[in-house]
Residue, then its C-alpha position, 0 to 999 in steps of 0.5 A: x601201370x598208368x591210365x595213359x599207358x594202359x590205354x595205349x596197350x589196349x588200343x595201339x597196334x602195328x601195321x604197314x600203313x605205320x613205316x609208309x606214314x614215316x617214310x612219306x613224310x621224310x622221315x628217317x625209318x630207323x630213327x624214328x623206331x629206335x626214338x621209341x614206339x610208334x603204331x597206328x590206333x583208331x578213334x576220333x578227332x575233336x576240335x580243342x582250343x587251348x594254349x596248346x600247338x595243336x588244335x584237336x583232341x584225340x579220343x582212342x576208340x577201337x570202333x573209331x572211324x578214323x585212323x592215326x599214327x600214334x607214338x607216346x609222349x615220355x617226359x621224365x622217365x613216365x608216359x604222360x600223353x599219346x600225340x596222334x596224327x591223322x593218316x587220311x587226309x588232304x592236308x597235314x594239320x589234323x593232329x593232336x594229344x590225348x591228355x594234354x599234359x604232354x609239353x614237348x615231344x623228346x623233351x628229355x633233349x632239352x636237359x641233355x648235357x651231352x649234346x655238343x651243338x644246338x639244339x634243333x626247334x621243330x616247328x611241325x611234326x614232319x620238321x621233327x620227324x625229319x631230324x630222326x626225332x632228335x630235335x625237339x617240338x612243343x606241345x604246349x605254349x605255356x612250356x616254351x620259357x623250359x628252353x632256356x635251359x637247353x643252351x644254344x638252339x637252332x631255328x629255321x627262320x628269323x621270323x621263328x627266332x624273333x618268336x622264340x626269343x619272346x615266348x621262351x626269354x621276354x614274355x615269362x618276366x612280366x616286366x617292363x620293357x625297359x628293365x634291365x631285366x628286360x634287357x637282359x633277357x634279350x641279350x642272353x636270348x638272341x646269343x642263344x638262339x642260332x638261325x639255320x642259314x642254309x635252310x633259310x636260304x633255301 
């Protein structure tokens, strides 16, 4: 057993605050359990500035003075991270990893060969939460080129296309703009990536 994994163990634990933070956020109850584990763990929020989608740390502490809703980040059959979100407070952006070595939340989607439409990209945790936990959402900024391989995807907006389309397809080349490379890239990126025109409507 892994480090991570015996620290979830040791300090997860199931409680009713765990089914109301899901269905408060919109989120499908049964998706979400059957995606895998979830509980509620005490500890601390610490501000972390990195490369990474979130902004704070979270340190287990069975003491701990905060509450959060935990689930383990799984990539490649192994438990490599704990995402965590904070339950009390007045705005959702207090939320974070453990290790920081997860790079995407149901990242296995991503290289599933079975899937016959898009991919969703999830632009927050309630997004992700809300497609049942079948879309997927990156941890990590540096992890974004990894959804090239994951086909067609569908994003909510032009604005999250246009960023999408640099970070997963321009920025990793590290060439001019004028290559063909470049060029390349940006065909292939923009018949890959699909907007969702009725929540972009909405």
């Amino acid at each position: 057993m892994s480090e991570i994994e015996k620290l979830y163990q040791q300090n997860a634990y199931d409680s009713l605050s765990v089914d109301d933070w899901i269905e408060r956020h919109g989120g499908d109850l049964a998706a979400v359990r059957a995606f895998g584990p979830i509980a509620e763990m005490r500890g601390r929020f610490m501000p972390y500035k990195r490369s990474h989608i979130y902004q704070y740390q979270f340190v287990p502490d069975a003491t701990g003075t905060q509450r959060a809703i935990v689930m383990p980040v799984v990539e490649d059959g192994a438990m490599v991270d704990i995402v965590a979100w904070r339950i009390s407070q007045a705005k959702l952006d207090v939320w974070g990893c453990v290790t920081h070595k997860g790079r995407f939340l149901n990242r296995a989607a991503i290289f599933d060969q079975s899937r016959t439409g898009p991919l969703e990209i999830c632009e927050s945790w309630w997004h992700w939460l809300r497609t049942g936990c079948k879309g997927v959402m990156a941890l990590r900024v540096e992890a974004i080129p990894e959804l090239r391989n994951a086909g067609d995807v569908l994003v909510d907006n032009s604005s999250i296309a246009l960023r999408l389309l640099y970070e997963a397809y321009l920025w990793p080349l590290n060439v001019d703009p004028d290559s063909d490379a470049w060029k390349a890239a940006k065909i292939e990126g923009k018949k890959r990536i699909w907007i969702d025109d009725d929540r972009a409507a909405a």
